[in-house]
VOBA-1610 file (N, C-alpha, C; in pm, whole numbers, padded with zeros to 5 digits, always signed):
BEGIN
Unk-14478+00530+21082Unk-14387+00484+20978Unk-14242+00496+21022Unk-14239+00540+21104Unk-14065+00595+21159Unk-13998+00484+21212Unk-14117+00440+21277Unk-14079+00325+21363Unk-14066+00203+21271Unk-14118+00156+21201Unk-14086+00062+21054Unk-13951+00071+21026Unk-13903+00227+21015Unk-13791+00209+20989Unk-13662+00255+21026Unk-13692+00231+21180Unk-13596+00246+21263Unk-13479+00175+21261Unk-13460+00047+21173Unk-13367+00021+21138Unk-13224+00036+21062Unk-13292+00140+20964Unk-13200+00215+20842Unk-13099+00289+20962Unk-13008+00307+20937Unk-12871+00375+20981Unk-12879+00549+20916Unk-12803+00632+20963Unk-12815+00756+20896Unk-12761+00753+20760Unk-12772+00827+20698Unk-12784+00839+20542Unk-12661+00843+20528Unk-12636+00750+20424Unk-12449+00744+20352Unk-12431+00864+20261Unk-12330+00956+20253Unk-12383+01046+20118Unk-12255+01012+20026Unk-12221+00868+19984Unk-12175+00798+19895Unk-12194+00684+19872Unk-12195+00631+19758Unk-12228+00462+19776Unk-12099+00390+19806Unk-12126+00296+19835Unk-11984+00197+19893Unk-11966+00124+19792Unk-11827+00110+19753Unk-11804-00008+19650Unk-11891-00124+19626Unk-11903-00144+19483Unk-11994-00284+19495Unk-11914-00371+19515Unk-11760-00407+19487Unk-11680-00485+19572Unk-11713-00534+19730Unk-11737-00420+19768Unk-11727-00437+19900Unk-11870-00545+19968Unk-11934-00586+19896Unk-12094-00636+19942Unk-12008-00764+19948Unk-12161-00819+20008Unk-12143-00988+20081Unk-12197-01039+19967Unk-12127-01182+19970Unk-12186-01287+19872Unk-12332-01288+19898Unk-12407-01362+19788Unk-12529-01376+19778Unk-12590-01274+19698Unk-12737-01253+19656Unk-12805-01176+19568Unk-12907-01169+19663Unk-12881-01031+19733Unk-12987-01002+19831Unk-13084-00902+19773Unk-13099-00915+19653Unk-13212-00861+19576Unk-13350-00963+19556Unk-13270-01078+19524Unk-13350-01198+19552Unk-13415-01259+19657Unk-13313-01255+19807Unk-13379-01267+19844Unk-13508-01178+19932Unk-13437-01015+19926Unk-13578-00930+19929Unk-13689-00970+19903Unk-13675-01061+19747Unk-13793-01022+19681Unk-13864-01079+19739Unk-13809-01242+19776Unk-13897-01366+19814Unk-13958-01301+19939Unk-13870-01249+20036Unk-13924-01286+20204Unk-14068-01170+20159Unk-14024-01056+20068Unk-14173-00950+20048Unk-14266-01040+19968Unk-14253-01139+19828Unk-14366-01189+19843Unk-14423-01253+19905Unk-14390-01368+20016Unk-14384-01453+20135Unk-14483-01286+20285Unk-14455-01183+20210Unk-14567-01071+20332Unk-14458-01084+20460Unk-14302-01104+20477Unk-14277-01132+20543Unk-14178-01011+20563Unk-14207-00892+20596Unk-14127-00746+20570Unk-14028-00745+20632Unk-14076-00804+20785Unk-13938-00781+20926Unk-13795-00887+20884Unk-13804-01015+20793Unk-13709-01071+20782Unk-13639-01033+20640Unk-13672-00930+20545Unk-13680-00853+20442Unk-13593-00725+20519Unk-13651-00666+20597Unk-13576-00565+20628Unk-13433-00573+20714Unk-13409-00744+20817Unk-13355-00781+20855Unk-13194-00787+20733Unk-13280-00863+20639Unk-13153-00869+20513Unk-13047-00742+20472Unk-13148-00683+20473Unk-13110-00533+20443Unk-13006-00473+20557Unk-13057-00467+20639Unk-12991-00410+20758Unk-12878-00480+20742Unk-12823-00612+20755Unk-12695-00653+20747Unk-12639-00662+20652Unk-12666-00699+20558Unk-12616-00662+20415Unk-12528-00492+20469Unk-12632-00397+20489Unk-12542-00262+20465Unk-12489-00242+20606Unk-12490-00339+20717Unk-12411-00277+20784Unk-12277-00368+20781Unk-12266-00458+20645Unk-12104-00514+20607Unk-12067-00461+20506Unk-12196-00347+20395Unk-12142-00345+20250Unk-12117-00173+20259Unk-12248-00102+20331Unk-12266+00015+20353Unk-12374+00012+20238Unk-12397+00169+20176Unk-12507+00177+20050Unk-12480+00133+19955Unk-12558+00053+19882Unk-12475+00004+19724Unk-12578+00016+19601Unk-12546-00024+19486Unk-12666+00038+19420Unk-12740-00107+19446Unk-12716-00226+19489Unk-12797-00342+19489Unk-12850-00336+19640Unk-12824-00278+19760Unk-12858-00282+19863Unk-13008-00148+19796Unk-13012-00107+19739Unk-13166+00018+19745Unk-13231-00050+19588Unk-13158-00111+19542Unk-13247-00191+19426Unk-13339-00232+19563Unk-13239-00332+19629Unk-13327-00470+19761Unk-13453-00379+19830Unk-13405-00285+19882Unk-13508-00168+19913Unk-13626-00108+19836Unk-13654-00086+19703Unk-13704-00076+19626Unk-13780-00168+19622Unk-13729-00285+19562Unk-13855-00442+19556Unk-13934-00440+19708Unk-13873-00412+19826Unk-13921-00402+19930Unk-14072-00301+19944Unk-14020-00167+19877Unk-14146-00078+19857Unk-14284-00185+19803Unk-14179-00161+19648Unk-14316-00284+19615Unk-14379-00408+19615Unk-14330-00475+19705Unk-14365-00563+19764Unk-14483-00549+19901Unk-14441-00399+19962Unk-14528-00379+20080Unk-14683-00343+19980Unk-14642-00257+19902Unk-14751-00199+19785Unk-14840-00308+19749Unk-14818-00394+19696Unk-14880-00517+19658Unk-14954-00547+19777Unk-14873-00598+19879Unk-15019-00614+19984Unk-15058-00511+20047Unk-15067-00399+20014Unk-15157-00272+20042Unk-15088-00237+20177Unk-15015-00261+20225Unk-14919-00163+20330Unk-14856-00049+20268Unk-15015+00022+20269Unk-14972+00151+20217Unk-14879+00237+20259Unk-14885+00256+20418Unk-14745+00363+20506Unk-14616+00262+20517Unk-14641+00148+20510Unk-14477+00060+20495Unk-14394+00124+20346Unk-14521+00069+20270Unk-14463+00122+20129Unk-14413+00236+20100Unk-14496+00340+20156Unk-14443+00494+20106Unk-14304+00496+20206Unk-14293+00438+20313Unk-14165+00471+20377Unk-14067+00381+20342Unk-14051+00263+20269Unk-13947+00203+20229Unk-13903+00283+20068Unk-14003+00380+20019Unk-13978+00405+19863Unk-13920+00546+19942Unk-13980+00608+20019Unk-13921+00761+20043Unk-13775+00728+20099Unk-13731+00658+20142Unk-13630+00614+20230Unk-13522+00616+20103Unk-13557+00508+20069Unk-13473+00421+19885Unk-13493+00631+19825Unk-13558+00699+19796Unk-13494+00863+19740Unk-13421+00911+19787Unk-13438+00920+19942Unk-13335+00993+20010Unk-13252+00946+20005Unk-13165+00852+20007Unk-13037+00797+19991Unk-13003+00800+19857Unk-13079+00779+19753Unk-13026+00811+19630Unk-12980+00969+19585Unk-13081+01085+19702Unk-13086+01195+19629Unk-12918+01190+19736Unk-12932+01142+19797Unk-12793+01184+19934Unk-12663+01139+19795Unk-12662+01003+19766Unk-12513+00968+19659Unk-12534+01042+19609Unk-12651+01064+19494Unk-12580+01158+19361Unk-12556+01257+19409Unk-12565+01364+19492Unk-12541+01543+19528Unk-12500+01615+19440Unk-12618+01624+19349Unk-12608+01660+19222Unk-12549+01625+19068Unk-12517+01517+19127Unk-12395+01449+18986Unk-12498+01376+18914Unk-12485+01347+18780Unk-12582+01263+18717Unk-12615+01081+18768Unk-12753+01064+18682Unk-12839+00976+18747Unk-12736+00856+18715Unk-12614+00786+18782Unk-12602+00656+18650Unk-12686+00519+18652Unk-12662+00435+18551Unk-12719+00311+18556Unk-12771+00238+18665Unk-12681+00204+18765Unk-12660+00162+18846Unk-12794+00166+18937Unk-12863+00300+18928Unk-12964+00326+19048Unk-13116+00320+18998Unk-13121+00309+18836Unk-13228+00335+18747Unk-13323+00260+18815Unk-13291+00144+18860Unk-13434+00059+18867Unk-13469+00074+18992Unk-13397+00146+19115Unk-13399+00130+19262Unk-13531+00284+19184Unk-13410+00400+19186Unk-13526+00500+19163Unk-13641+00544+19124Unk-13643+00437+19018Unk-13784+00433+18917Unk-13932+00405+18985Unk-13841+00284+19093Unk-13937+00218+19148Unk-14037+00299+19274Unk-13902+00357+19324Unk-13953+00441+19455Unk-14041+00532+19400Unk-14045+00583+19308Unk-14075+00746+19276Unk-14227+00654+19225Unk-14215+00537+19171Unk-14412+00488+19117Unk-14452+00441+19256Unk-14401+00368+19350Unk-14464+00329+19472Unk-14528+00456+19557Unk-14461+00573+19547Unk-14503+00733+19625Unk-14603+00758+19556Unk-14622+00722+19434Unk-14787+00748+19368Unk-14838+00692+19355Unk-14802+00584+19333Unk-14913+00508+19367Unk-14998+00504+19544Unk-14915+00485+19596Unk-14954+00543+19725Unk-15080+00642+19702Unk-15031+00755+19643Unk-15067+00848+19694Unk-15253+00853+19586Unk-15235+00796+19531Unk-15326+00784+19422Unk-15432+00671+19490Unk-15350+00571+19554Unk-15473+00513+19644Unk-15500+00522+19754Unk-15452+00644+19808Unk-15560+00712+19920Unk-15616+00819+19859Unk-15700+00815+19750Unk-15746+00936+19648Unk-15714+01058+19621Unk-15549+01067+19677Unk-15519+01199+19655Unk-15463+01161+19484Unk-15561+01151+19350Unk-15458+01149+19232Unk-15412+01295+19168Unk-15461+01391+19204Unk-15401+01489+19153Unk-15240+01530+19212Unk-15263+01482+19336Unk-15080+01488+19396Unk-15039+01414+19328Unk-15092+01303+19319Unk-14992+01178+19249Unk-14948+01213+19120Unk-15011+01266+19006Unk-14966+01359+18898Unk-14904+01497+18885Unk-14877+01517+18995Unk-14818+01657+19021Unk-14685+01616+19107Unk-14666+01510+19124Unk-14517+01426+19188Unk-14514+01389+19097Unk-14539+01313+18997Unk-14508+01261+18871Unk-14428+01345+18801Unk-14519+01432+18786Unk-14447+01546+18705Unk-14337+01655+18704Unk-14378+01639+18836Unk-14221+01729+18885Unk-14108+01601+18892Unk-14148+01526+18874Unk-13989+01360+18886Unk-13982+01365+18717Unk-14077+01376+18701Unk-14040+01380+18513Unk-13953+01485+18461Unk-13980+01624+18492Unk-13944+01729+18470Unk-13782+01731+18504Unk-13781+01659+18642Unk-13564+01613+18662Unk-13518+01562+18642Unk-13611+01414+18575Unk-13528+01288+18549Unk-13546+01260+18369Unk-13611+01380+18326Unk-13676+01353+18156Unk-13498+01339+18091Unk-13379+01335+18118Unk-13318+01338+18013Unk-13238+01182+18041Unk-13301+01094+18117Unk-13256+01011+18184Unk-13352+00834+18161Unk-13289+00740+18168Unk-13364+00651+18088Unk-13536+00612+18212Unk-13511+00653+18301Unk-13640+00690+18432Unk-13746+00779+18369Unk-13746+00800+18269Unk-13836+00882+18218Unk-13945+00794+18169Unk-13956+00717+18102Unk-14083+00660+18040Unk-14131+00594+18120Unk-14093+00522+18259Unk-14103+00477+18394Unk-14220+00589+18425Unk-14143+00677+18474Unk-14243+00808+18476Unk-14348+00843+18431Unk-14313+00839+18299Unk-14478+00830+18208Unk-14549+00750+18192Unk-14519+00663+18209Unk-14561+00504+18249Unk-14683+00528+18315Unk-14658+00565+18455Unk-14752+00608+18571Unk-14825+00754+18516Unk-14807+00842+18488Unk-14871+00963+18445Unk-14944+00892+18339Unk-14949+00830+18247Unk-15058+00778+18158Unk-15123+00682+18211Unk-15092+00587+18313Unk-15139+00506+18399Unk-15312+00603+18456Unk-15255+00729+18489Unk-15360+00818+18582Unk-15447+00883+18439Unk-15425+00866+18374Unk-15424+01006+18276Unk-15463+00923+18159Unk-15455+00874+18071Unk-15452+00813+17908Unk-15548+00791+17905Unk-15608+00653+17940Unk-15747+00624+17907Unk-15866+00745+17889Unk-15911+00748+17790Unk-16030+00799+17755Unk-15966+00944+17675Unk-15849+00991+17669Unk-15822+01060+17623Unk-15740+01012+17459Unk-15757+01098+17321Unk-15660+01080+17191Unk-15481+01038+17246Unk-15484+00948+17136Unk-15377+00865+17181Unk-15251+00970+17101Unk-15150+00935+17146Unk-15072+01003+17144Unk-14969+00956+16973Unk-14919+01106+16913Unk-14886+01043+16776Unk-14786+00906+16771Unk-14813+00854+16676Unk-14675+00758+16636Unk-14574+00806+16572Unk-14396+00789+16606Unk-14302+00814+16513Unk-14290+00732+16394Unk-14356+00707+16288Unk-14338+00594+16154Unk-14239+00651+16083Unk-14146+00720+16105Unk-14038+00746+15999Unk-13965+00630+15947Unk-13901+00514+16095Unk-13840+00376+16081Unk-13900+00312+16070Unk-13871+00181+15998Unk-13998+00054+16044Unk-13938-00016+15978Unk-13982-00129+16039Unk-13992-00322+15958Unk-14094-00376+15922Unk-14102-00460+15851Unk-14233-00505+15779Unk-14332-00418+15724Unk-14419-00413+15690Unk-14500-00346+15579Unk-14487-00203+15654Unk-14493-00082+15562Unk-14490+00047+15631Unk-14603+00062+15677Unk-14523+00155+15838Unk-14708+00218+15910Unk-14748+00322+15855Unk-14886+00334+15906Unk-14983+00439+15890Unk-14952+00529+16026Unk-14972+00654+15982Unk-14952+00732+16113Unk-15114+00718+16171Unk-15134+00734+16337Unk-15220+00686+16407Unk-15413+00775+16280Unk-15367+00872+16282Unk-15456+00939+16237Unk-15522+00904+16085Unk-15442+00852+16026Unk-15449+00776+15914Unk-15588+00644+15925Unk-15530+00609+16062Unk-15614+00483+16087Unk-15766+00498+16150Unk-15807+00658+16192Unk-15889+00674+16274Unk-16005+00571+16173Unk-16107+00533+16201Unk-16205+00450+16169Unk-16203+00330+16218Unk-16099+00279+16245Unk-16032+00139+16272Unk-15997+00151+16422Unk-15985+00073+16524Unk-15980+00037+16614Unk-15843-00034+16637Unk-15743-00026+16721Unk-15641+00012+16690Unk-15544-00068+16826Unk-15481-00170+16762Unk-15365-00212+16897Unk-15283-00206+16884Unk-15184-00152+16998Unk-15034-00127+17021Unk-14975-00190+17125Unk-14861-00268+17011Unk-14776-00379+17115Unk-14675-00352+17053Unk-14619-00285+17226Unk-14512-00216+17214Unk-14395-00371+17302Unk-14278-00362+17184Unk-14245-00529+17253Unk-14064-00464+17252Unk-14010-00558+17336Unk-13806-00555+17296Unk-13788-00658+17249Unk-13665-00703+17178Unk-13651-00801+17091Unk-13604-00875+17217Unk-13572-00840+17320Unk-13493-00927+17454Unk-13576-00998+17555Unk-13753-00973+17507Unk-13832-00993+17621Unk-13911-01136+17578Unk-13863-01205+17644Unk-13911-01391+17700Unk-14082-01308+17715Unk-14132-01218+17756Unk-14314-01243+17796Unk-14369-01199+17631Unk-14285-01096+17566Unk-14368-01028+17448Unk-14339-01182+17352Unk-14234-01206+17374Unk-14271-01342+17262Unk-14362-01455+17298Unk-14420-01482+17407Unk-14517-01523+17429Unk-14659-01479+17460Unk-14685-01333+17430Unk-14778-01308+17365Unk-14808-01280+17209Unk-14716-01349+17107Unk-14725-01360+16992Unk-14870-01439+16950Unk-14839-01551+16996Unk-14959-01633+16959Unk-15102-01604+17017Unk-15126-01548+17110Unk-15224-01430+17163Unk-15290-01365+17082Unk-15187-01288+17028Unk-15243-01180+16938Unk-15243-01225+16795Unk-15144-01317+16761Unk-15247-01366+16664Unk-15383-01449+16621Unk-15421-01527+16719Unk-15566-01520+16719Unk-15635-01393+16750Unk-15568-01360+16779Unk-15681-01187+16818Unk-15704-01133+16656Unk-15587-01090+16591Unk-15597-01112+16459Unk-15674-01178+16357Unk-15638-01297+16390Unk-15755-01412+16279Unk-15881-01385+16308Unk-15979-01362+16432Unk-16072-01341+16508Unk-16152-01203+16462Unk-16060-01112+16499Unk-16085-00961+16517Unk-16077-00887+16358Unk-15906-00905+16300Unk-15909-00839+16170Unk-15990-00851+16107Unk-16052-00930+16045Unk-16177-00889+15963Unk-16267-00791+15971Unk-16240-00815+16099Unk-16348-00730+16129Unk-16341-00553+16185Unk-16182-00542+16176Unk-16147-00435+16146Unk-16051-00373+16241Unk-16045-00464+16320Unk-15880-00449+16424Unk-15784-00420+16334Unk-15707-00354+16389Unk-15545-00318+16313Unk-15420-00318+16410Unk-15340-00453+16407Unk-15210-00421+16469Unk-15112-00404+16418Unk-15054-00285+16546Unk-14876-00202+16525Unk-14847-00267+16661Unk-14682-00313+16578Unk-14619-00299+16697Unk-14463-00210+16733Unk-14456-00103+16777Unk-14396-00038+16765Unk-14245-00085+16889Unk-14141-00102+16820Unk-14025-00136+16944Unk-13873-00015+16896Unk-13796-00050+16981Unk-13700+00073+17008Unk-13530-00019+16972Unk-13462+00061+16960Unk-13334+00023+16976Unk-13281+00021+17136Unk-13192-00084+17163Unk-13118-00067+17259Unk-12982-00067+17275Unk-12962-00065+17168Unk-12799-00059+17204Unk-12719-00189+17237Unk-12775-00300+17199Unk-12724-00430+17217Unk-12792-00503+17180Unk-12704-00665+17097Unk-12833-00796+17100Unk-12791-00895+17147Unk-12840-01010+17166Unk-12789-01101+17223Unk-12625-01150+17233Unk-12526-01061+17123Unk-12384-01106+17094Unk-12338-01014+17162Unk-12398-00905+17213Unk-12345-00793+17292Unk-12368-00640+17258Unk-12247-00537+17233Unk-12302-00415+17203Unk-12299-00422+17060Unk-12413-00334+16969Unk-12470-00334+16884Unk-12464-00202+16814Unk-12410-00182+16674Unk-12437-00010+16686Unk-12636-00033+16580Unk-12684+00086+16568Unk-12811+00090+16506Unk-12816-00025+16428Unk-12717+00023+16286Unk-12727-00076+16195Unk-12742-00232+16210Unk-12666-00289+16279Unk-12660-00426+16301Unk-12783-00483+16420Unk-12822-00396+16556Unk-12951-00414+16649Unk-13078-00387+16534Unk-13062-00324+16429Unk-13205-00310+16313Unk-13217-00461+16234Unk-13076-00522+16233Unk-13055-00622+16158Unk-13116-00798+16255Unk-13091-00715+16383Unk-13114-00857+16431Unk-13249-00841+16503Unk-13337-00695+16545Unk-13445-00731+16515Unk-13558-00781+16414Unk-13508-00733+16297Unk-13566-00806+16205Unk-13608-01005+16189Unk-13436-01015+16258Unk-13400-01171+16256Unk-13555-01253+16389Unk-13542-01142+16473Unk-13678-01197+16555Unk-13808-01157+16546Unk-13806-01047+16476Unk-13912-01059+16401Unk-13968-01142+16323Unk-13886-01217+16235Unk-13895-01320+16165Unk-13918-01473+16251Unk-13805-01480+16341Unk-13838-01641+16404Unk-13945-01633+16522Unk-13979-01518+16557Unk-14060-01522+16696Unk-14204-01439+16662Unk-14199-01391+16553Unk-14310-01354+16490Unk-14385-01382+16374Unk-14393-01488+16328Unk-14384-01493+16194Unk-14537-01526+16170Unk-14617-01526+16277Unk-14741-01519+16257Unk-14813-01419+16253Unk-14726-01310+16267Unk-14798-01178+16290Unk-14700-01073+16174Unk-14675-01158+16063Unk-14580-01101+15955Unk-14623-00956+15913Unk-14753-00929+15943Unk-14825-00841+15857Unk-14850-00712+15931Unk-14797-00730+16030Unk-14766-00616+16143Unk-14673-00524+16174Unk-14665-00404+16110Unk-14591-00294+16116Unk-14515-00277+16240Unk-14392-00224+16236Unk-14310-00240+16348Unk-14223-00123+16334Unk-14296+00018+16377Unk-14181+00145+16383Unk-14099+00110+16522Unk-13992+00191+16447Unk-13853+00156+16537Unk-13824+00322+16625Unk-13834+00366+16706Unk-13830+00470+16745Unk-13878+00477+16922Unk-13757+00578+16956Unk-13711+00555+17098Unk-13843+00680+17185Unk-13857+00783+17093Unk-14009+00845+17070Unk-14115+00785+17158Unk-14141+00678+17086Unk-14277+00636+17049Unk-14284+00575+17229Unk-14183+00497+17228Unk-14183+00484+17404Unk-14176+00544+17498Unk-14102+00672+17475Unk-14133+00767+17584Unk-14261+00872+17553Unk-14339+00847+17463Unk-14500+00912+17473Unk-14563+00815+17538Unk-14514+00702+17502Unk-14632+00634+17538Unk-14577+00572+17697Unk-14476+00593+17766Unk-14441+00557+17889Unk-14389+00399+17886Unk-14335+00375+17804Unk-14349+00156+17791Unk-14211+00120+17821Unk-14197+00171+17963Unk-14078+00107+18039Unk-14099-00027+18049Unk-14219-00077+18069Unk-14296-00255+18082Unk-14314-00298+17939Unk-14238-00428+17887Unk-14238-00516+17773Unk-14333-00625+17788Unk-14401-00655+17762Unk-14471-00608+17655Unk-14581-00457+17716Unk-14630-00414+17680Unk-14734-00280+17697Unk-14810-00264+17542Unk-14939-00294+17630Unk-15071-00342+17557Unk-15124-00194+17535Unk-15149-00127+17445Unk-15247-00001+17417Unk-15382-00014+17337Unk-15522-00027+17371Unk-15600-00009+17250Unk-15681+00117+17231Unk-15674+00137+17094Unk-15776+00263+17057Unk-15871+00230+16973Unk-15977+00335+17036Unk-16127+00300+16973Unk-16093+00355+16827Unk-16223+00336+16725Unk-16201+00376+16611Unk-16172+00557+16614Unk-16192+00631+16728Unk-16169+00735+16698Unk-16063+00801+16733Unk-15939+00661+16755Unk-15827+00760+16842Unk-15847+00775+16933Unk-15928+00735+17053Unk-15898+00762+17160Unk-15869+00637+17299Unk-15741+00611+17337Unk-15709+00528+17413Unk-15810+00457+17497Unk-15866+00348+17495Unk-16008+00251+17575Unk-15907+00135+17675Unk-15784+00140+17654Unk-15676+00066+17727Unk-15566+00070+17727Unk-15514+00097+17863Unk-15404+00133+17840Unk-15296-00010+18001Unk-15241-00097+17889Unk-15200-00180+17983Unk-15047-00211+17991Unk-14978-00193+18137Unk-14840-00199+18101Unk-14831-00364+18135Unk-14803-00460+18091Unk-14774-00608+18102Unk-14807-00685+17979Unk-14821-00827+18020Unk-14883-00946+17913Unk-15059-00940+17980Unk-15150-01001+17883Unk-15262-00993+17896Unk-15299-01111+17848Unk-15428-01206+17906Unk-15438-01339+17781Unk-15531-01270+17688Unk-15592-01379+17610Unk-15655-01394+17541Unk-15801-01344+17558Unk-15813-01364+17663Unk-15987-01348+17714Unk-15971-01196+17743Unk-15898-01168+17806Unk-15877-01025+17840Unk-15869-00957+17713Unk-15773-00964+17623Unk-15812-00843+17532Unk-15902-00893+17449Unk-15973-00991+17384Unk-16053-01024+17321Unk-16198-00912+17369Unk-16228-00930+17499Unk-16379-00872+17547Unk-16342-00713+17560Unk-16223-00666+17560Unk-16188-00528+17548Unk-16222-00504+17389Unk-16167-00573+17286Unk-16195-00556+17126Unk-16301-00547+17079Unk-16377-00662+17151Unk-16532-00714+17130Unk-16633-00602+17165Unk-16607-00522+17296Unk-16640-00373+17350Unk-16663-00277+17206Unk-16563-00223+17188Unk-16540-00159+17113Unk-16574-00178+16945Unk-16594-00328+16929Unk-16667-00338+16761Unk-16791-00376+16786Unk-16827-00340+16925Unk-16994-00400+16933Unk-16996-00513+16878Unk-16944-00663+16903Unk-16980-00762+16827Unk-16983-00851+16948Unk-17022-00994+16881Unk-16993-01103+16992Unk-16901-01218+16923Unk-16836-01299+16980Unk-16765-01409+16954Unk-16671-01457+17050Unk-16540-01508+17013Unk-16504-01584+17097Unk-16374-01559+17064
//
C-alpha cells in the first residue's frame, strides 16, 4: 500500500488557502476517473492539484471520493490507504483545534471506508470498536450520525429499534415507537432539500395503499437545518417551510406523521436522505437501509414480515 501512495508529498500541518487552488472542480473530476476504475489518473489529479494549491479542504474531499471509489470496486488495501492517508492530514490541520465544516465530508468518509474495510475482511468487531472510538471524538460534531450510520449499519438489524423523539411534529401527532408495537413499522427519515426522498414519495405511497390495511404504519421523521431554499432560516420559519413541502411534495402521504427532531437522526445514524428503517410488529429493526429503495424492494421486505402475498 505504500507504494500506491508514493505519490502524496509529506504531510502539510495547515491547510492552504482555498484561494490559492486551481480552477476546475477536482472533486468531480476524482469522482469520474474512480468511477471509470481508473485510480492512477485520479491520483495523478490530486498530486497536481496540491502540488499548485498545497492541502485544501477540496483537495481531501477529492481524496476521500477516491477512498470510496477504490471501496466500491473492492480495492480493499487501495481503499484503506487513500482513507488512512485523507485522516492523517486532517488529524495533521486541525492539531487539536475544532472539526470545521469545511472537512466534514472528507472525514466522514475516510473514517466509514477504514470500516468498512475492515468489516470486509471479517474483522467486524474492530470495525465497531473504530467506530466507536471516532464516535466518542467526533460525537459533538455534525460526523456523528455518519458514524452511527455505520455502527447501526453492523449492529441494528435484528435488534429493538431505537426510541422516537415525538415531542415536535407535523401532520397528525406521532405515536411513540412502543405505542405502535403490534404494527409493523416504517421509517422515512427524509430533508426537505433532498431531490431522491421526494422521489420516493410515490413509492411509498403505494406501499401504503397496498400494505396499510393491512397494518403497515408510516413515520416520517426529519430534522431542522438551519436553512431553506431562501437561505438562513431560524426554527420558526425552516418549521414553516417544511410544512410548505410537506404539503406540495407530499401530499399523498398526508397522513404521515413527521417528528421534527435532530435526536431522532443521530439514534438512528441518517446522515443518508432518504434512510429507509423497518420494524417488525415487535419493535425490532428487520431493515435497516441508508438510501432510496424501489418498490419491489421494500414491498417483499413488508410482505416478509405480514406473512402475506401480493404485489
Amino acid at each position: 500500500m505504500k507504494a500506491a501512495l508514493a505519490w502524496l508529498p509529506a504531510l502539510t500541518l495547515a491547510l492552504a488557502p482555498a484561494n490559492a487552488a486551481p480552477s476546475g472542480n477536482l472533486v468531480d473530476r476524482v469522482r469520474a476517473a474512480a468511477d471509470a476504475r481508473d485510480f492512477p489518473l485520479a491520483e495523478r489529479e490530486i498530486q497536481s492539484y496540491r502540488a499548485a494549491a498545497g492541502v485544501t479542504p477540496e483537495m481531501l474531499e477529492a481524496l476521500s471520493w477516491l477512498a470510496r471509489g477504490a471501496l466500491d470496486a473492492r480495492q480493499y488495501d487501495r481503499a484503506d490507504g487513500y482513507a488512512g492517508e485523507t485522516r492523517k492530514l486532517i488529524e495533521a490541520a486541525l492539531a487539536g483545534r475544532p472539526l470545521p465544516p469545511s472537512l466534514e465530508i472528507a472525514l466522514g468518509a475516510a473514517i466509514e471506508v477504514h470500516a468498512a474495510v475492515l468489516a470486509a475482511g471479517g474483522s467486524r468487531a474492530d470495525a465497531l470498536a473504530f467506530l466507536r472510538q471516532e464516535l466518542a471524538l467526533y460525537r459533538a460534531t455534525p460526523v456523528a450520525p455518519r458514524i452511527q450510520k455505520n455502527i447501526n449499519l453492523l449492529t441494528l438489524e435484528g435488534k429493538p429499534a431505537p426510541a422516537l423523539d415525538v415531542s415536535h411534529w407535523l401532520g397528525p401527532q406521532p405515536r411513540a415507537l412502543a405505542a405502535l408495537k403490534g404494527h409493523p413499522v416504517l421509517l422515512f427519515f427524509w430533508a426537505h432539500w433532498c431531490g431522491d426522498c421526494k422521489a420516493e414519495a410515490p413509492i411509498l405511497a403505494r406501499l401504503m395503499r397496498n400494505y396499510g390495511p393491512k397494518g403497515l404504519t408510516l413515520v416520517g421523521p426529519t430534522q431542522l437545518y438551519g436553512y431553506t431554499a431562501a437561505g438562513d432560516a431560524t426554527p420558526e420559519q425552516e418549521t414553516r417551510y417544511i410544512d410548505q413541502v410537506r404539503t406540495v411534495y407530499y401530499a399523498p402521504l398526508a397522513t404521515m406523521p413527521v417528528p421534527i427532531s435532530s435526536e431522532n437522526f443521530e439514534r438512528y445514524g441518517s446522515s443518508t436522505t432518504p434512510t429507509l428503517v423497518l420494524l417488525d410488529s415487535s419493535g425490532v429493526v428487520r431493515l435497516y437501509h441508508p438510501g432510496a429503495m424501489t418498490y419491489e424492494s421494500l414491498a417483499e421486505k413488508v410482505r416478509r414480515i405480514l406473512g402475506v402475498h401480493g404485489s
